[in-house]
C-alpha positions as a Markdown table, in Angstrom:
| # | Residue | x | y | z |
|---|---|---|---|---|
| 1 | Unk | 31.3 | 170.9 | 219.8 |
| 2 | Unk | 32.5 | 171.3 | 216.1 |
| 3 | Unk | 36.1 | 169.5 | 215.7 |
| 4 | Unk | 36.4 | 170.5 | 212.3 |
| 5 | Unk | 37.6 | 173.7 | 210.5 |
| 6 | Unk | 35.3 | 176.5 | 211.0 |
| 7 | Unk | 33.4 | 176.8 | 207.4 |
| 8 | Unk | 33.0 | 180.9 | 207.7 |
| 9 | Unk | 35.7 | 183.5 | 208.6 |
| 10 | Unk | 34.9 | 187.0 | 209.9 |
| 11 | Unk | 37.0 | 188.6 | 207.5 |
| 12 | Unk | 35.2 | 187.2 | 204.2 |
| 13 | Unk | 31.8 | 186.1 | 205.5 |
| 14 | Unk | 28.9 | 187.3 | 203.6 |
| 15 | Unk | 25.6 | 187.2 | 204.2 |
| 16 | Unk | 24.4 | 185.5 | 201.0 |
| 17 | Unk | 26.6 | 183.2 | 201.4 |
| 18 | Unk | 25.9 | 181.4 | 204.5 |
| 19 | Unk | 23.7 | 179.0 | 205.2 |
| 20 | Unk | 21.6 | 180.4 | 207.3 |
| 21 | Unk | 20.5 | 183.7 | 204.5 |
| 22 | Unk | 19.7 | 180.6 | 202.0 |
| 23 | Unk | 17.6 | 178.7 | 204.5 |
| 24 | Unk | 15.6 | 181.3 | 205.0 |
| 25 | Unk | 15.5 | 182.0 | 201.1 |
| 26 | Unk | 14.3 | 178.7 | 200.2 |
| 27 | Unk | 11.8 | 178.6 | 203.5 |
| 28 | Unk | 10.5 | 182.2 | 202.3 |
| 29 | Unk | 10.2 | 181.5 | 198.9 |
| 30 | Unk | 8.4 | 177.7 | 199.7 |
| 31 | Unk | 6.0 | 179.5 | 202.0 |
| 32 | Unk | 5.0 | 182.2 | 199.3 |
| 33 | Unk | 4.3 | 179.4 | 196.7 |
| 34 | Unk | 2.3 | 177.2 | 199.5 |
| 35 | Unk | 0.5 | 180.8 | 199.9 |
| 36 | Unk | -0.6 | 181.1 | 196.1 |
| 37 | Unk | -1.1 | 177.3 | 195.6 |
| 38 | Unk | -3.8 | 177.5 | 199.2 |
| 39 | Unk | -5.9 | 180.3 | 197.3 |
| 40 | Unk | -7.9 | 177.9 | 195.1 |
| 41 | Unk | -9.0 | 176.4 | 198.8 |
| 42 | Unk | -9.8 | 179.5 | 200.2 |
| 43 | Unk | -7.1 | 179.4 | 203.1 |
| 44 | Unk | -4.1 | 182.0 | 204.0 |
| 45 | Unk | -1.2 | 180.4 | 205.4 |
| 46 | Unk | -2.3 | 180.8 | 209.0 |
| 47 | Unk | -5.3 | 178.4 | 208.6 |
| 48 | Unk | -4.4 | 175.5 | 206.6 |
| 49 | Unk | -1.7 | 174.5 | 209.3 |
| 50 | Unk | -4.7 | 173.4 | 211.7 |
| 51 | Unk | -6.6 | 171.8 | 209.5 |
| 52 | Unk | -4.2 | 169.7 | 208.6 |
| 53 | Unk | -3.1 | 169.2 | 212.1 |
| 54 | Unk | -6.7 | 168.3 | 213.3 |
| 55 | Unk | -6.9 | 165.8 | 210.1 |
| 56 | Unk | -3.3 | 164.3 | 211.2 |
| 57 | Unk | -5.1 | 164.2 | 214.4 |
| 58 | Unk | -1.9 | 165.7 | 216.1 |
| 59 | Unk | -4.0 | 168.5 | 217.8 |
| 60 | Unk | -7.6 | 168.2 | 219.4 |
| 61 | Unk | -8.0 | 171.4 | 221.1 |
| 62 | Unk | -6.9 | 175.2 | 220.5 |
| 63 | Unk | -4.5 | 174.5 | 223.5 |
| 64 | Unk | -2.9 | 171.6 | 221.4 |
| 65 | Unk | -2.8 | 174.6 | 218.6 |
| 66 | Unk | -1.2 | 176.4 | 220.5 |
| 67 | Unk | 1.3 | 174.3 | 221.7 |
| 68 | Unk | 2.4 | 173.2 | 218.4 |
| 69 | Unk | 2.1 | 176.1 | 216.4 |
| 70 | Unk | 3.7 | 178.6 | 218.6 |
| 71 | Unk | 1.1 | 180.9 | 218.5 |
| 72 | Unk | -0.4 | 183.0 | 221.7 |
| 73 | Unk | -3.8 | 181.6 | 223.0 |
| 74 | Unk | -5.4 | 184.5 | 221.6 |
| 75 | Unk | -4.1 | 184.1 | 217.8 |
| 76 | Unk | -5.5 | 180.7 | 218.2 |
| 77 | Unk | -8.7 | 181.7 | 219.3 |
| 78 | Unk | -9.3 | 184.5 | 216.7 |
| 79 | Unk | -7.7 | 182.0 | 213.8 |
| 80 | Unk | -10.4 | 179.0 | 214.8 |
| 81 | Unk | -13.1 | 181.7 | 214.6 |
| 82 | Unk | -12.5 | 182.0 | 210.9 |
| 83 | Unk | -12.1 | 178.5 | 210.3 |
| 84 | Unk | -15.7 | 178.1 | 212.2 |
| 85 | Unk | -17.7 | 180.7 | 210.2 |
| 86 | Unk | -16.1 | 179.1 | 207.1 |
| 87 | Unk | -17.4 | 176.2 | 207.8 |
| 88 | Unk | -14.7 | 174.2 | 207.9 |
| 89 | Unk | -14.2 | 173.1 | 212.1 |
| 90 | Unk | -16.3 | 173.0 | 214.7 |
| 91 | Unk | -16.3 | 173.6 | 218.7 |
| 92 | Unk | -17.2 | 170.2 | 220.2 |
| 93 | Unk | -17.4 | 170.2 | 224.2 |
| 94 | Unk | -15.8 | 167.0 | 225.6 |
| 95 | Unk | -17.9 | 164.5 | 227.5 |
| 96 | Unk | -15.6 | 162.9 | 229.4 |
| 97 | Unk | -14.4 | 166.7 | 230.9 |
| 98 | Unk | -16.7 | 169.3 | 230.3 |
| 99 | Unk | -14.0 | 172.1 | 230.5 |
| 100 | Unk | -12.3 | 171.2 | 227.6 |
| 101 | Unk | -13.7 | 172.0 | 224.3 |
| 102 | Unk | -12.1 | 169.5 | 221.4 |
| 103 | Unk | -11.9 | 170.6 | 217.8 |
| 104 | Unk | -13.5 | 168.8 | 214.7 |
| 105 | Unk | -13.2 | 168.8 | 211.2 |
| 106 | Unk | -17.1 | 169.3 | 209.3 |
| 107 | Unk | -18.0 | 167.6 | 206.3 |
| 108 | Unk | -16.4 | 170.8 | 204.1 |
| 109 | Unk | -13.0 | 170.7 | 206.8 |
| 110 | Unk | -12.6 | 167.2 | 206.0 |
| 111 | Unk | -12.8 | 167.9 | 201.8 |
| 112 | Unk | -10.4 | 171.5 | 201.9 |
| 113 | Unk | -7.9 | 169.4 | 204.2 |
| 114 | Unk | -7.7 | 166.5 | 202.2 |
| 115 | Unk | -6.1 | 168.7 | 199.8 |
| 116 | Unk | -3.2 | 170.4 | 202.2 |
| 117 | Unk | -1.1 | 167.4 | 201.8 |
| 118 | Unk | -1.7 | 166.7 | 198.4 |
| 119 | Unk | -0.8 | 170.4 | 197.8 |
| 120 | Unk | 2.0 | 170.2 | 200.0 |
| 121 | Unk | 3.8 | 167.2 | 199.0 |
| 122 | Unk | 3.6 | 168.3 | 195.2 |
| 123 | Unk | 5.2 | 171.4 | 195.9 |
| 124 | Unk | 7.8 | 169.6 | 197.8 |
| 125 | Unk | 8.4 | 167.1 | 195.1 |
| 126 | Unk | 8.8 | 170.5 | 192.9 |
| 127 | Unk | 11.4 | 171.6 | 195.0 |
| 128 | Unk | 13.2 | 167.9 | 195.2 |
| 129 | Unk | 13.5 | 167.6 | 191.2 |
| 130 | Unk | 16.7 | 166.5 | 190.1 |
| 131 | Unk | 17.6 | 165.2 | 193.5 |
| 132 | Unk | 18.5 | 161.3 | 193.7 |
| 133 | Unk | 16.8 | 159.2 | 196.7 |
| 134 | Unk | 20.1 | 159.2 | 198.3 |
| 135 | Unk | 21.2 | 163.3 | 197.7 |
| 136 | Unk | 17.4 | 163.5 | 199.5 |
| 137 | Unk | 17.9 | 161.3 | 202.2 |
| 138 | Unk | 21.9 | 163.1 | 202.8 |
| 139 | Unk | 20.2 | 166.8 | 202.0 |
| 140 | Unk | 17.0 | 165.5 | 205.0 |
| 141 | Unk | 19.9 | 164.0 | 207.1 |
| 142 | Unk | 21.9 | 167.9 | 207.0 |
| 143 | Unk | 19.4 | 169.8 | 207.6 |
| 144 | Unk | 18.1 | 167.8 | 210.6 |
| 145 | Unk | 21.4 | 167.3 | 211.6 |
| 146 | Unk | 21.6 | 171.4 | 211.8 |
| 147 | Unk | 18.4 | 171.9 | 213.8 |
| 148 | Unk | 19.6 | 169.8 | 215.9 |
| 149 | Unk | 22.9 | 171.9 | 216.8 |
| 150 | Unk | 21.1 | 175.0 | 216.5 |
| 151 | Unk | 18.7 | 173.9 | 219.3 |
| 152 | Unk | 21.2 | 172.7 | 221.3 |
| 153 | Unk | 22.3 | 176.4 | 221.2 |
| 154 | Unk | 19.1 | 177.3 | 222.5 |
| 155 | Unk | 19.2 | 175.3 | 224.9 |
| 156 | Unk | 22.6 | 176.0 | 225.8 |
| 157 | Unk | 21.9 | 179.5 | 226.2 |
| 158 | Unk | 18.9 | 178.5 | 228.4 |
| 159 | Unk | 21.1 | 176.5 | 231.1 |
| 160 | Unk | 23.7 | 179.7 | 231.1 |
């Protein structure tokens, strides 16, 4: 629970002015440049989060896609589709349990994902300029600090 002074009052809170409305500024506003910066690699927003997720090696199947990107079975499906006819993944059945099929990166997947985090951490460094090491590491520190309470929230209001 928060012992200090609450940092917003009903009476003069507005919304451009809390932190919430400027999170979700700054994570629309990253998204839409991530967006026009994917076009040159042929991918929409939607598709270069598995690749780069299957190249971390983080996810192996659509279930693991699933799983970590919040998305309905279905979704999946239908996204790894595109990535397939692309050219970019393919639909590998396991040997060790034929039920599951595993996820792989072709030759092309491997080349257009090699570029995500290149991309990615550019536009991040963008984003960063003018901010010491230590404002980073304070401004990183925050804002996991505020996840953190904010699921704790959730979970909260899952145990109620």
């Amino acid at each position: 629970m928060n012992t200090s002074h609450p940092f917003y009052q009903a009476d003069t809170y507005t919304p451009e002015s809390s932190t919430g409305y400027l999170i979700n500024r700054l994570a629309q506003t990253i998204t839409r440049e991530i967006d026009r910066r994917m076009v040159d690699l042929g991918l929409t927003d939607a598709q270069w989060k598995p690749l780069l997720l299957l190249r971390q090696g983080s996810c192996l199947t659509a279930a693991d896609l699933s799983r970590k990107g919040c998305h309905d079975t279905g979704a999946v499906t239908r996204l790894l589709d595109r990535l397939e006819t692309k050219g970019l993944i393919r639909r590998v059945r396991s040997e060790e349990d034929r039920r599951v099929i595993n996820l792989e990166l072709t030759d092309e997947g491997q080349q257009v994902s090699a570029e995500v985090p290149k991309i990615l951490s550019e536009l991040a460094n963008q984003v960063l300029t003018g901010f010491s090491d230590e404002e980073f590491v304070i401004f990183r520190n925050l804002l996991n600090r505020a996840l953190t309470n904010a699921q704790a929230l959730s979970h909260e209001g899952i145990q109620s």
